[in-house]
Each structure stands twice: as structure tokens, then as C-alpha cells.
PQR file of N, CA, C, O and H, with PARSE charges and radii, in Angstrom:
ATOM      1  N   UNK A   1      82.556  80.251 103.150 -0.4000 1.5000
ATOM      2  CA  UNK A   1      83.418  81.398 103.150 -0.0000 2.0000
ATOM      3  C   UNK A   1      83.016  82.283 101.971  0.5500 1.7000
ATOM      4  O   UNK A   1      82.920  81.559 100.980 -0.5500 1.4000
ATOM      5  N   UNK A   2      82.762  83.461 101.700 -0.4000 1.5000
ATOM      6  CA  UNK A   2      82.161  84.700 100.896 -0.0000 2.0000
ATOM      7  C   UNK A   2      83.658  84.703 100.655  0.5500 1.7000
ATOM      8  O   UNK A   2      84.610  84.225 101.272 -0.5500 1.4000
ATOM      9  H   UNK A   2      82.840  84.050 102.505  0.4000 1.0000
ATOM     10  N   UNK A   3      83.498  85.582  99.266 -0.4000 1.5000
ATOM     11  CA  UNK A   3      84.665  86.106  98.382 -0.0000 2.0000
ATOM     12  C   UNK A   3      85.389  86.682  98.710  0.5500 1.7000
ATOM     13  O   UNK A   3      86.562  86.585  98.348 -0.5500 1.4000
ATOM     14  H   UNK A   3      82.724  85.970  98.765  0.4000 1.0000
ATOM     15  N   UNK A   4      84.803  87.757  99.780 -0.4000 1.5000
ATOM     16  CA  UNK A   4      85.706  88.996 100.404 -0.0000 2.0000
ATOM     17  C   UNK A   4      86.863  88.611 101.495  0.5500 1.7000
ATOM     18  O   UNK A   4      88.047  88.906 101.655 -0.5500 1.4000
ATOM     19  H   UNK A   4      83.850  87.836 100.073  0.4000 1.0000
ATOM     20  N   UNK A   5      85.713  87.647 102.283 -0.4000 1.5000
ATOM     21  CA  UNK A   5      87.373  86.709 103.222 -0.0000 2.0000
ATOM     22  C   UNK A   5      88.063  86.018 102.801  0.5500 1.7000
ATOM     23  O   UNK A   5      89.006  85.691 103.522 -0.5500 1.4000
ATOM     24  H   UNK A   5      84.751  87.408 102.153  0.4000 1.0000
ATOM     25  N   UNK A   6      87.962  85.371 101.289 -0.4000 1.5000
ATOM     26  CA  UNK A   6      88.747  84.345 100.884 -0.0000 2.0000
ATOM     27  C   UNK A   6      89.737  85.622  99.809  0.5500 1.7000
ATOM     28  O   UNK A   6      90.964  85.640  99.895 -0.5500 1.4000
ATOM     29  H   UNK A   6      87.197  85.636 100.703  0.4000 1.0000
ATOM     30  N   UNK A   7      89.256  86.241  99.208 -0.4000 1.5000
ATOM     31  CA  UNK A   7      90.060  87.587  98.629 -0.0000 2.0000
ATOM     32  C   UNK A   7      91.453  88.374  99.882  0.5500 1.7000
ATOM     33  O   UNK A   7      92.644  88.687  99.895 -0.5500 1.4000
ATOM     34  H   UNK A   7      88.259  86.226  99.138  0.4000 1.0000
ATOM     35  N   UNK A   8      89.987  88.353 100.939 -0.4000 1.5000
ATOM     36  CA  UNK A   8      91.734  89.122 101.992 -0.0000 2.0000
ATOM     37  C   UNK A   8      92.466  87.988 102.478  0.5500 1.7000
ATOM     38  O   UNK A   8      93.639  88.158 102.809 -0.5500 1.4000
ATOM     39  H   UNK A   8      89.020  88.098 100.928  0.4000 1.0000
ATOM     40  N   UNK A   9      92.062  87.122 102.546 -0.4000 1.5000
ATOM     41  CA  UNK A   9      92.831  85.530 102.918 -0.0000 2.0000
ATOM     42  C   UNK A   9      94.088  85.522 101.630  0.5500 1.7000
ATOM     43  O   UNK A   9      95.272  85.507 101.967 -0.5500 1.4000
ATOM     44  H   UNK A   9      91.109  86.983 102.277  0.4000 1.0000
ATOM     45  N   UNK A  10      93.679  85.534 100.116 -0.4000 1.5000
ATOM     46  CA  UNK A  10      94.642  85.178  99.550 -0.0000 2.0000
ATOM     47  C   UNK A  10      95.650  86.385  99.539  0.5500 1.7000
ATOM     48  O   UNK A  10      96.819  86.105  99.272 -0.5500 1.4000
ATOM     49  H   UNK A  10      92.717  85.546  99.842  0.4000 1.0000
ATOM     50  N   UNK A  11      95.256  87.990  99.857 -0.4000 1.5000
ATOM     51  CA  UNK A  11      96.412  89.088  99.706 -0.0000 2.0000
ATOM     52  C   UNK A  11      97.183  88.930 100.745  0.5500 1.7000
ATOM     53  O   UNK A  11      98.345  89.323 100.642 -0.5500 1.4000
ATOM     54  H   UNK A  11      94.307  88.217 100.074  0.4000 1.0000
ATOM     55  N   UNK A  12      96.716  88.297 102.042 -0.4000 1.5000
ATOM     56  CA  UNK A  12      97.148  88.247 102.853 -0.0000 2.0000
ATOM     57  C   UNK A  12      98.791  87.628 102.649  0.5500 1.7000
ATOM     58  O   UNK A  12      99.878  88.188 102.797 -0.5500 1.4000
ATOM     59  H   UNK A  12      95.772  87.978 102.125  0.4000 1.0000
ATOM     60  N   UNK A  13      98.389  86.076 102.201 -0.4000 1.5000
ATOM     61  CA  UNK A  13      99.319  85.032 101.447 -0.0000 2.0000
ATOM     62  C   UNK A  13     100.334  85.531 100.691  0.5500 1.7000
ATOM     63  O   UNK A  13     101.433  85.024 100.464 -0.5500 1.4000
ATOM     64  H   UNK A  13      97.507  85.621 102.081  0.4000 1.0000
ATOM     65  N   UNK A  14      99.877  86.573 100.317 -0.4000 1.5000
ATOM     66  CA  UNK A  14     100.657  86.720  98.874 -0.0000 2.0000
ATOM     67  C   UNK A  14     101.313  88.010  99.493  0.5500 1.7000
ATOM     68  O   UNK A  14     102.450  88.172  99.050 -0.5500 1.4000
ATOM     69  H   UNK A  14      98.985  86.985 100.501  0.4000 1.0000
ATOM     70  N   UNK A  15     100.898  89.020 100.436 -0.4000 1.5000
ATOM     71  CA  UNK A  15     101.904  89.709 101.301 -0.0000 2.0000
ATOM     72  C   UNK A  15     102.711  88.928 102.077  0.5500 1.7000
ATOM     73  O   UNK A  15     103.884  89.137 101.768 -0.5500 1.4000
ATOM     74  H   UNK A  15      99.975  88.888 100.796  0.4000 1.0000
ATOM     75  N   UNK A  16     102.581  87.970 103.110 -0.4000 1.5000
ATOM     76  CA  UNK A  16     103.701  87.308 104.043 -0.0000 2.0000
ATOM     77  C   UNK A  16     104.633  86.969 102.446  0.5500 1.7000
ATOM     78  O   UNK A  16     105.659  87.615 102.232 -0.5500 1.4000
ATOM     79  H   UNK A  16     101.628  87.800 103.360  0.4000 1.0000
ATOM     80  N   UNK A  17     104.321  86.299 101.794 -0.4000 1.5000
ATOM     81  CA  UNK A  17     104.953  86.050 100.729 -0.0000 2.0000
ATOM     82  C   UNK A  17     106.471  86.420 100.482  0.5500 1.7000
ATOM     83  O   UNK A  17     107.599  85.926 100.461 -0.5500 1.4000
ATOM     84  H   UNK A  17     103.488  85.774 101.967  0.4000 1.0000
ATOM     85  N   UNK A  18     105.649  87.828 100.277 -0.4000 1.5000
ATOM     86  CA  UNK A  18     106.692  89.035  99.773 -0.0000 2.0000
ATOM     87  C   UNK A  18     107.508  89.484 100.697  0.5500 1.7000
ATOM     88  O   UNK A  18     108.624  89.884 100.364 -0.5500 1.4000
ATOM     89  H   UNK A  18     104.733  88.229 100.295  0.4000 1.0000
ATOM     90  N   UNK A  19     107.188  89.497 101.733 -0.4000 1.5000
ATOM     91  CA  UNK A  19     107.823  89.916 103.038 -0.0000 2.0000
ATOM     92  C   UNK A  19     109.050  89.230 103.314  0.5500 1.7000
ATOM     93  O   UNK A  19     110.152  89.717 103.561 -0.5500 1.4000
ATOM     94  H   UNK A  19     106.282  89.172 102.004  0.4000 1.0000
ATOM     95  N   UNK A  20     108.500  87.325 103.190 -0.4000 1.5000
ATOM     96  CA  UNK A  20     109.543  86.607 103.578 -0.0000 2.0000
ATOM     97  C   UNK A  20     110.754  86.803 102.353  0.5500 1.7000
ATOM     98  O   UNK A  20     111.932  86.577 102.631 -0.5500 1.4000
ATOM     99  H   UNK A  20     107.604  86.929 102.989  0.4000 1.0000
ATOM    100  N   UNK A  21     110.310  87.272 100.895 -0.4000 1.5000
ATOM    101  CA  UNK A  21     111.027  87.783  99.914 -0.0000 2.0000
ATOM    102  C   UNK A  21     112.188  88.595  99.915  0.5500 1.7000
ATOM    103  O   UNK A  21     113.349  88.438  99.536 -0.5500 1.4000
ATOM    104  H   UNK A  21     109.353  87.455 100.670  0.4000 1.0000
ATOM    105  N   UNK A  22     111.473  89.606 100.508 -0.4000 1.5000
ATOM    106  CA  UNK A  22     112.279  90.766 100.997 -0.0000 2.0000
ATOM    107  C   UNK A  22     113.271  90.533 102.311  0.5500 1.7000
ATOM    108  O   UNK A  22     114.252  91.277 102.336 -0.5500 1.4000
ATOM    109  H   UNK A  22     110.530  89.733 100.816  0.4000 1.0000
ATOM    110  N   UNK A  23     113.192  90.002 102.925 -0.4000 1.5000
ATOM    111  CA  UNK A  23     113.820  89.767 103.862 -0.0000 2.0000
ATOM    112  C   UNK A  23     115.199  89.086 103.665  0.5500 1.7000
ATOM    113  O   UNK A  23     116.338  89.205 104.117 -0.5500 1.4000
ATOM    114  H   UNK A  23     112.395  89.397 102.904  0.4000 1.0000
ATOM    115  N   UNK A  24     114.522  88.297 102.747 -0.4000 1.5000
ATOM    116  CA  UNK A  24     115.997  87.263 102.370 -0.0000 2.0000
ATOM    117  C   UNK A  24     116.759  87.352 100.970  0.5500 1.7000
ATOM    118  O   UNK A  24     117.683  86.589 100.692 -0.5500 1.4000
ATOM    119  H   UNK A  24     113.597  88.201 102.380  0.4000 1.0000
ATOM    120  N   UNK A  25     116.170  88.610  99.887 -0.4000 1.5000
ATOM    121  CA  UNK A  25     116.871  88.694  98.876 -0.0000 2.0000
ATOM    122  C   UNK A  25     117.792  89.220  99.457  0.5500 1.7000
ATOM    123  O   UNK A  25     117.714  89.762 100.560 -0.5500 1.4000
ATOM    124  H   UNK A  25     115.419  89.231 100.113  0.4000 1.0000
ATOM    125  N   UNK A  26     119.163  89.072  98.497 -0.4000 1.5000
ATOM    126  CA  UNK A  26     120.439  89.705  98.507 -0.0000 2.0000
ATOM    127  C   UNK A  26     120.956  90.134  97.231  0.5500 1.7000
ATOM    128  O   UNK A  26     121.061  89.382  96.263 -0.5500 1.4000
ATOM    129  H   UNK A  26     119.226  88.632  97.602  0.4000 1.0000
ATOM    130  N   UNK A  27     121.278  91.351  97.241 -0.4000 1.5000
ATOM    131  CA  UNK A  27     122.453  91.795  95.686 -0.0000 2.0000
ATOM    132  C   UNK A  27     123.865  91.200  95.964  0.5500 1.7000
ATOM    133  O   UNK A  27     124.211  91.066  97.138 -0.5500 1.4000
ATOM    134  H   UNK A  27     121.192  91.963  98.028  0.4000 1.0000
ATOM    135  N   UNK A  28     124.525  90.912  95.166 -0.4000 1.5000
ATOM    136  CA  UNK A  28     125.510  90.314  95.183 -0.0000 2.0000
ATOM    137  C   UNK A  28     126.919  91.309  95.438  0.5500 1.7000
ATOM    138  O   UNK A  28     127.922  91.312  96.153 -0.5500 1.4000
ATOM    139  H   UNK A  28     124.244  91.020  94.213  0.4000 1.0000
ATOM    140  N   UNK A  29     126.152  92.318  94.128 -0.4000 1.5000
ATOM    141  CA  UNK A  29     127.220  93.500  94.361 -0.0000 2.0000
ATOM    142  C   UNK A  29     126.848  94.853  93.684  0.5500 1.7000
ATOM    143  O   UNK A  29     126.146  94.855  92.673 -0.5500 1.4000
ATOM    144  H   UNK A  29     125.337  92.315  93.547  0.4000 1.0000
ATOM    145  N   UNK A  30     127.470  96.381  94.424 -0.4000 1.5000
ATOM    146  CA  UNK A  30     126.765  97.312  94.584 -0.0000 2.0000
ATOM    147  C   UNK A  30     127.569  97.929  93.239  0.5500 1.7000
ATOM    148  O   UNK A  30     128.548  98.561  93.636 -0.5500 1.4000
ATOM    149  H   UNK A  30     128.040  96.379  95.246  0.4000 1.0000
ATOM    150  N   UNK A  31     127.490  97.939  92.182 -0.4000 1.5000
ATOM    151  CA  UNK A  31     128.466  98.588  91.259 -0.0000 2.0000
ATOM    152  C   UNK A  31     130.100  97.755  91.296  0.5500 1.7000
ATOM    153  O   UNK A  31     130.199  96.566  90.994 -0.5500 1.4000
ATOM    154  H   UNK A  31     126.694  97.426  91.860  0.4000 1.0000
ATOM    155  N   UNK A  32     131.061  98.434  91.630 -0.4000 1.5000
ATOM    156  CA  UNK A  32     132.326  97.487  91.532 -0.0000 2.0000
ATOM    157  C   UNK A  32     132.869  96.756  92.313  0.5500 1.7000
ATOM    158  O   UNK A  32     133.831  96.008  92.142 -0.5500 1.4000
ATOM    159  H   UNK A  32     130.981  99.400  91.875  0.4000 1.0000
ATOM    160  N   UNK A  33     131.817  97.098  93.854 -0.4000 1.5000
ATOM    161  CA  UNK A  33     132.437  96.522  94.951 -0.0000 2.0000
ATOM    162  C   UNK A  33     131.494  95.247  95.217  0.5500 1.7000
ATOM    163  O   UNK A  33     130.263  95.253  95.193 -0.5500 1.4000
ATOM    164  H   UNK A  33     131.035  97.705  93.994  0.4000 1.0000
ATOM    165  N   UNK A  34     132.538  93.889  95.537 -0.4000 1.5000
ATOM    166  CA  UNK A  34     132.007  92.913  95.742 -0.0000 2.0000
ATOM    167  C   UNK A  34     131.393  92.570  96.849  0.5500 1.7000
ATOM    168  O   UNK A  34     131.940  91.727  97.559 -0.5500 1.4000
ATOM    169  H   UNK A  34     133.538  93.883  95.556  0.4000 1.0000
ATOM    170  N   UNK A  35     130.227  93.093  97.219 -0.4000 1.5000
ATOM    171  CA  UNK A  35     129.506  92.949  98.525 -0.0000 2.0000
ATOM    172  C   UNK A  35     128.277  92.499  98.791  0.5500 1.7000
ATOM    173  O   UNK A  35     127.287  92.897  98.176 -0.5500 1.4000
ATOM    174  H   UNK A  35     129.783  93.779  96.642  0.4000 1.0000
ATOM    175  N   UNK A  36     128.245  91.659  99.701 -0.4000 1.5000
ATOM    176  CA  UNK A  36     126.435  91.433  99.744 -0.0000 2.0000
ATOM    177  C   UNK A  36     125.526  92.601 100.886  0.5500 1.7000
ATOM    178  O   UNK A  36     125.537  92.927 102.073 -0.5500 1.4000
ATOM    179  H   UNK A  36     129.049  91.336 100.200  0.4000 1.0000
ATOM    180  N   UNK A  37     124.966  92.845  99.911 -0.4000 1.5000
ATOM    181  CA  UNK A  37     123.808  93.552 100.377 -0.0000 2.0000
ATOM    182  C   UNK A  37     121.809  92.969 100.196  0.5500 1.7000
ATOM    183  O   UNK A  37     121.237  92.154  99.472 -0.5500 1.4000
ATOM    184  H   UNK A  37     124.957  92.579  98.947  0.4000 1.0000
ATOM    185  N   UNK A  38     121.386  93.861 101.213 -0.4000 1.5000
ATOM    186  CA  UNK A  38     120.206  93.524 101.384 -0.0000 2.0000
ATOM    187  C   UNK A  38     119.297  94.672 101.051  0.5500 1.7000
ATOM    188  O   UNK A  38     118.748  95.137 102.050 -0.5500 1.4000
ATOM    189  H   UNK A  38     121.852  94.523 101.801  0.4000 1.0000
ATOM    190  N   UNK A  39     118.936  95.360  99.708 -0.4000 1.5000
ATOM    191  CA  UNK A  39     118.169  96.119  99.616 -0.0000 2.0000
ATOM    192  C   UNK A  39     117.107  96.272  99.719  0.5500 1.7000
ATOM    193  O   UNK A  39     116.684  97.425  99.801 -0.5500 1.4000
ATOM    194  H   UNK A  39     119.383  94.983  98.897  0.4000 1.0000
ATOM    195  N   UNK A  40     116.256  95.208  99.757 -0.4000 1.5000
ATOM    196  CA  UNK A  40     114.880  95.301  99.843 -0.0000 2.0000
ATOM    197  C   UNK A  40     114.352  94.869 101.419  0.5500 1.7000
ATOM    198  O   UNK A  40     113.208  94.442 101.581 -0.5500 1.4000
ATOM    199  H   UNK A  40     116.599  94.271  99.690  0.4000 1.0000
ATOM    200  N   UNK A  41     115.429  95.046 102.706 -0.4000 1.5000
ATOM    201  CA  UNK A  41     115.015  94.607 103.553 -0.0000 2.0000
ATOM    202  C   UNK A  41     114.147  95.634 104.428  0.5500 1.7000
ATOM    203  O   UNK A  41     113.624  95.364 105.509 -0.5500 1.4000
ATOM    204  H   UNK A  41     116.357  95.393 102.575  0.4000 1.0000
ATOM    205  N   UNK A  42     114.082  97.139 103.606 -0.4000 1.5000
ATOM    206  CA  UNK A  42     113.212  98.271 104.214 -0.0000 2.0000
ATOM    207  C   UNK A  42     111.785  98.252 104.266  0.5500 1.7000
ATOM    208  O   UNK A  42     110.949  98.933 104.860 -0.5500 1.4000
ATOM    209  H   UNK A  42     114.507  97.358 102.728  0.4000 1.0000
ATOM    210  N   UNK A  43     111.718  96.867 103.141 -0.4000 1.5000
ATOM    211  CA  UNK A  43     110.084  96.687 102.764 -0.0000 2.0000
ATOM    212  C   UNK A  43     109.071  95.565 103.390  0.5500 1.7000
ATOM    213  O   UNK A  43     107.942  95.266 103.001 -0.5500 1.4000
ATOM    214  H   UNK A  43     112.398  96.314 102.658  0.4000 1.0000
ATOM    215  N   UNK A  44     109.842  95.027 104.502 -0.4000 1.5000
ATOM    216  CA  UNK A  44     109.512  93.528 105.251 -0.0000 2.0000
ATOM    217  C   UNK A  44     108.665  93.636 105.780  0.5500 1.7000
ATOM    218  O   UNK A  44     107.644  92.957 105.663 -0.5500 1.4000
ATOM    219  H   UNK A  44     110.759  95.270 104.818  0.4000 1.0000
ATOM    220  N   UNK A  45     108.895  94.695 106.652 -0.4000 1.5000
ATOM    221  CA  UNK A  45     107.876  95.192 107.814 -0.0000 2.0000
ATOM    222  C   UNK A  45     106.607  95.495 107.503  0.5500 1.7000
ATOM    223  O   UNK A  45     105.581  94.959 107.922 -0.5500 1.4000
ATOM    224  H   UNK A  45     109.724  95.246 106.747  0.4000 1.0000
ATOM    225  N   UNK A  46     106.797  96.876 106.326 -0.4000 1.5000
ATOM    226  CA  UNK A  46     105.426  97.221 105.772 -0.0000 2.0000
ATOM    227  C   UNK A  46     104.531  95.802 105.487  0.5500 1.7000
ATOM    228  O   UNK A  46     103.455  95.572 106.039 -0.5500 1.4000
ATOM    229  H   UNK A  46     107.631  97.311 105.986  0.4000 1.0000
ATOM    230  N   UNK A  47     105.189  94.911 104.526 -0.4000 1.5000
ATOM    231  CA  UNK A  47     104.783  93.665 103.895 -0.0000 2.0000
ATOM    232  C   UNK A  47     103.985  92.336 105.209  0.5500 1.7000
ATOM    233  O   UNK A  47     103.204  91.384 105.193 -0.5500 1.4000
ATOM    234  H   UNK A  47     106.063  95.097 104.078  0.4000 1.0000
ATOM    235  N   UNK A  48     104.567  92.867 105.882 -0.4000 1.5000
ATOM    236  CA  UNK A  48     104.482  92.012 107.210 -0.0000 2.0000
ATOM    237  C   UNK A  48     102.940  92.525 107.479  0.5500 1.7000
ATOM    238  O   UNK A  48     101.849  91.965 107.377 -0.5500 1.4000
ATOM    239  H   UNK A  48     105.201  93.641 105.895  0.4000 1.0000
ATOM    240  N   UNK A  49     103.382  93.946 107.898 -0.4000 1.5000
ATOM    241  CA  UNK A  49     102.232  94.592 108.741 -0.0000 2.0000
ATOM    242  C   UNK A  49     100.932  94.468 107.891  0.5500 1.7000
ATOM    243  O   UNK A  49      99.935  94.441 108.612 -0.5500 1.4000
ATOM    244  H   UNK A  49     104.268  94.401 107.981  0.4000 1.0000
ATOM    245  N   UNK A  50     100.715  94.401 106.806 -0.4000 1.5000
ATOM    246  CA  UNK A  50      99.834  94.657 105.847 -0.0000 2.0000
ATOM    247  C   UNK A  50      99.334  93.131 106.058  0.5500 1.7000
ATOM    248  O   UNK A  50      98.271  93.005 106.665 -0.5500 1.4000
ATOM    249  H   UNK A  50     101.526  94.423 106.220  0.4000 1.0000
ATOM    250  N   UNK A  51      99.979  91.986 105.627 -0.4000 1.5000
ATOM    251  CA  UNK A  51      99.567  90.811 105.792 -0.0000 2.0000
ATOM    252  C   UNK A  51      99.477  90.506 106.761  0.5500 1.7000
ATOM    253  O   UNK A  51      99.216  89.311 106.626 -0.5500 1.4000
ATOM    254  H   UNK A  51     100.843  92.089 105.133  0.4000 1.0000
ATOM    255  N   UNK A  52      99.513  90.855 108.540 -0.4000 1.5000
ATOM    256  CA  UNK A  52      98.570  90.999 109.714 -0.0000 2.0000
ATOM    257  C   UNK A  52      97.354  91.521 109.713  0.5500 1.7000
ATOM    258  O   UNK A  52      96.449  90.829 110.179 -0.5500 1.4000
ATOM    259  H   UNK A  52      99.724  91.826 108.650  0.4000 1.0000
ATOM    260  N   UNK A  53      97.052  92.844 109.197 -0.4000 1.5000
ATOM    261  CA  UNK A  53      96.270  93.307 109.124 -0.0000 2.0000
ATOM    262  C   UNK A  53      95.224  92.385 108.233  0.5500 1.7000
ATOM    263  O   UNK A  53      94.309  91.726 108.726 -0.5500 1.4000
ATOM    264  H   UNK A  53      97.787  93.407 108.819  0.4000 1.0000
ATOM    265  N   UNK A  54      95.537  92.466 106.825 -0.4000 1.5000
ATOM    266  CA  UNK A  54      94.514  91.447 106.143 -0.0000 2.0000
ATOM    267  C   UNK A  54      93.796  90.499 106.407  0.5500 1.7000
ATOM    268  O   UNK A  54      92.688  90.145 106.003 -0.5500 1.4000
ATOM    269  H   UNK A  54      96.280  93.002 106.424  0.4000 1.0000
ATOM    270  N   UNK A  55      94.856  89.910 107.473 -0.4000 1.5000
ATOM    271  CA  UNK A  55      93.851  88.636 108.049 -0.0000 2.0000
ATOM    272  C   UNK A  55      93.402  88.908 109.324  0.5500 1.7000
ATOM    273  O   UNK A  55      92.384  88.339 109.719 -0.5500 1.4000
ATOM    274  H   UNK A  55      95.756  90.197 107.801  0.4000 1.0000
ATOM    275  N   UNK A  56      93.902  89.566 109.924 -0.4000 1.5000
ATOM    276  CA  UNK A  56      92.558  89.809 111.007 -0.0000 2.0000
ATOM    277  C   UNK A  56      91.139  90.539 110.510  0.5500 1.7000
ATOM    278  O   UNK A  56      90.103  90.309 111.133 -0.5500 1.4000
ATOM    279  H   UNK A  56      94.728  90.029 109.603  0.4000 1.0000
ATOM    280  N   UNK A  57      91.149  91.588 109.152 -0.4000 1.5000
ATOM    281  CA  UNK A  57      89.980  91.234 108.667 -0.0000 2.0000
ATOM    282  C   UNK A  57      89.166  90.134 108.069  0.5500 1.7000
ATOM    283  O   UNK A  57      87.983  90.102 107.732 -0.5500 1.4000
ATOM    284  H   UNK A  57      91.990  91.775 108.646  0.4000 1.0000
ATOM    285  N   UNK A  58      90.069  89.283 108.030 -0.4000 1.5000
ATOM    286  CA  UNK A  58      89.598  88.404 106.904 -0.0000 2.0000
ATOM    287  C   UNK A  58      88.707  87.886 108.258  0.5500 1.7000
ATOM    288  O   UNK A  58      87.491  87.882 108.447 -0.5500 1.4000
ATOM    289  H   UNK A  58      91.030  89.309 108.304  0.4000 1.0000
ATOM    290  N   UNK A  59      89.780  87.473 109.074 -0.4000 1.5000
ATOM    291  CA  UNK A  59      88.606  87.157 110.355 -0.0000 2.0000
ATOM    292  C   UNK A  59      87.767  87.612 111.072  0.5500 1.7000
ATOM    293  O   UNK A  59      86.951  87.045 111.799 -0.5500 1.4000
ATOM    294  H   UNK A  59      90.768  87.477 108.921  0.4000 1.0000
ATOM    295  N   UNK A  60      88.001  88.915 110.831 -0.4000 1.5000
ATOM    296  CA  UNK A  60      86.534  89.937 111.347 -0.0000 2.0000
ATOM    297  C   UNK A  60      85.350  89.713 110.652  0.5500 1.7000
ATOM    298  O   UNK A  60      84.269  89.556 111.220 -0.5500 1.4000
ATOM    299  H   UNK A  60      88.665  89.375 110.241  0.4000 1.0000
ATOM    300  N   UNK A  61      85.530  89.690 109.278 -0.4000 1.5000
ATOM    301  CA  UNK A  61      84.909  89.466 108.542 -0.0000 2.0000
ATOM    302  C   UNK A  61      84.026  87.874 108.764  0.5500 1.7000
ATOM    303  O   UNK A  61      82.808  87.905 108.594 -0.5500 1.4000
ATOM    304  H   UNK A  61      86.408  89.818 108.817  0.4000 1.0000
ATOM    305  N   UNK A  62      84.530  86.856 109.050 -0.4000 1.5000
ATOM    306  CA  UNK A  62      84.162  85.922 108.975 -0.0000 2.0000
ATOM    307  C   UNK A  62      83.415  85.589 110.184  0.5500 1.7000
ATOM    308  O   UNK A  62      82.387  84.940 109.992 -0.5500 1.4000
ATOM    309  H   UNK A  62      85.520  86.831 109.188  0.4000 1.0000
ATOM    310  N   UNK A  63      83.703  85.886 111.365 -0.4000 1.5000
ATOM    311  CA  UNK A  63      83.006  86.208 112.971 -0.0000 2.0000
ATOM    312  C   UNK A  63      82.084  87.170 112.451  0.5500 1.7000
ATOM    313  O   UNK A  63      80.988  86.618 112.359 -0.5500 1.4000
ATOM    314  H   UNK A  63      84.539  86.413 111.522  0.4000 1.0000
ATOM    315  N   UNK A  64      82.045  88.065 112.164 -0.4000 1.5000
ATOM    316  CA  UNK A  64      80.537  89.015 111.893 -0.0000 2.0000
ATOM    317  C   UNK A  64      79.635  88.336 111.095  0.5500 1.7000
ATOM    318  O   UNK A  64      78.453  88.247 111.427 -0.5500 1.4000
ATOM    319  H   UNK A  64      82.935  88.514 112.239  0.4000 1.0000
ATOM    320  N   UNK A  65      80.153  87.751 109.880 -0.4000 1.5000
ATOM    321  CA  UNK A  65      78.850  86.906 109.377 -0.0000 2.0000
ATOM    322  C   UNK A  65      78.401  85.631 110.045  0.5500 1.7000
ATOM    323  O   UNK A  65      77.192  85.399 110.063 -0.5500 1.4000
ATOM    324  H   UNK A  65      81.113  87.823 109.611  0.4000 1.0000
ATOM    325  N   UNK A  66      79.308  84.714 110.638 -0.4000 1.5000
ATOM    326  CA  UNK A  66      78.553  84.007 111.423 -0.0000 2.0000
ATOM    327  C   UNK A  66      77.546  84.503 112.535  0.5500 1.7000
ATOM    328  O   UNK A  66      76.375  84.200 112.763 -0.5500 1.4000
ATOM    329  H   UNK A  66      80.290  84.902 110.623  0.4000 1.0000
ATOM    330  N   UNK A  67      78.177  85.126 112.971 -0.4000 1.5000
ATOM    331  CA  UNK A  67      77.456  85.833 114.098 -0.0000 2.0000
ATOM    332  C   UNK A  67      75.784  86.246 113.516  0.5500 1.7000
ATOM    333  O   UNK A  67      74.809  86.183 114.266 -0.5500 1.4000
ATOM    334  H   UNK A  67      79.128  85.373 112.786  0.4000 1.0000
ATOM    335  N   UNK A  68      75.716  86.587 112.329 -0.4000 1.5000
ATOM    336  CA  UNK A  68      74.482  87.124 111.663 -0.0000 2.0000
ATOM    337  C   UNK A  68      73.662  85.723 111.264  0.5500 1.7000
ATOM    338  O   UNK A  68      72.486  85.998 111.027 -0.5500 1.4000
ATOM    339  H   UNK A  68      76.507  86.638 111.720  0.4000 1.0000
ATOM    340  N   UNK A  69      73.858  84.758 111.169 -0.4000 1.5000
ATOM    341  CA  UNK A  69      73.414  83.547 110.558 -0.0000 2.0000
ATOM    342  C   UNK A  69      72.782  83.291 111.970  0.5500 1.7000
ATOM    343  O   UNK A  69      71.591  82.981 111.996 -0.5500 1.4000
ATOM    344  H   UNK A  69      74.814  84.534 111.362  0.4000 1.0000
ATOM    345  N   UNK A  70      73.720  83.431 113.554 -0.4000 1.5000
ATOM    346  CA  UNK A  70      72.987  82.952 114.587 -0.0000 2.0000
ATOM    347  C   UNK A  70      71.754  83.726 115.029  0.5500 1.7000
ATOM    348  O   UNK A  70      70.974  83.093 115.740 -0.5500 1.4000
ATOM    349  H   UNK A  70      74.688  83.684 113.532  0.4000 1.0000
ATOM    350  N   UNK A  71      71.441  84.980 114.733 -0.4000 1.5000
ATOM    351  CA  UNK A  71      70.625  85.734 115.264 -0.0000 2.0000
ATOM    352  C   UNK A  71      69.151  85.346 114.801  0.5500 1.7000
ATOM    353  O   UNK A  71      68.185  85.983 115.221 -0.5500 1.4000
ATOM    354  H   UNK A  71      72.075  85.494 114.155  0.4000 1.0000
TER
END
């Protein structure tokens, strides 16, 4: 495995990460009112989508160089 797939392999990781982060933090309370809220749940998706993306390069990446070793 080259640096570059094991590099988008680990952002990848470290986006689902954050995603599953975001998804499940909660504030406890918004100023005086005692409420749970979920503020950071606007950022899941992006976090999500980004760590899909990463690794299907990571695997593009890794199918194109094999592919070059067979030729």
C-alpha cells in the first residue's frame, strides 16, 4: 500500500469519526433554558460525504496501481 492510499484511508477514519461525533453530541442547555439540543448535527452529512468519498479514492487509487504492476 503507497502513502497516498494509506493517507486517504486514515482521513477517511478520522472523518466517519467525526461524523459519528457530530451526530451524537448534545448541549445540555441553550443559555437559561434547560434543553437538549443537537448543534453540531448540520455537520454529519458533510463529514459523512467526505469520508465516502476518501475512500473510494483510496480505492481508486489502489485498483489503478495494481492494475499497472499487471501490465
Amino acid at each position: 500500500m503507497k502513502r497516498g492510499t494509506a493517507v486517504c484511508i486514515v482521513l477517511s477514519v478520522i472523518f466517519a469519526a467525526l461524523a459519528v461525533f457530530t451526530y451524537f453530541y448534545e448541549a445540555r442547555s441553550t443559555g437559561l433554558l434547560p434543553v437538549i439540543t443537537y448543534p453540531l448535527r448540520a455537520y454529519t452529512i458533510p463529514f459523512a460525504i467526505i469520508s465516502v468519498i476518501l475512500a473510494s479514492c483510496s480505492i481508486f487509487i489502489q485498483i489503478s496501481r495494481q492494475g499497472k504492476g499487471n501490465r
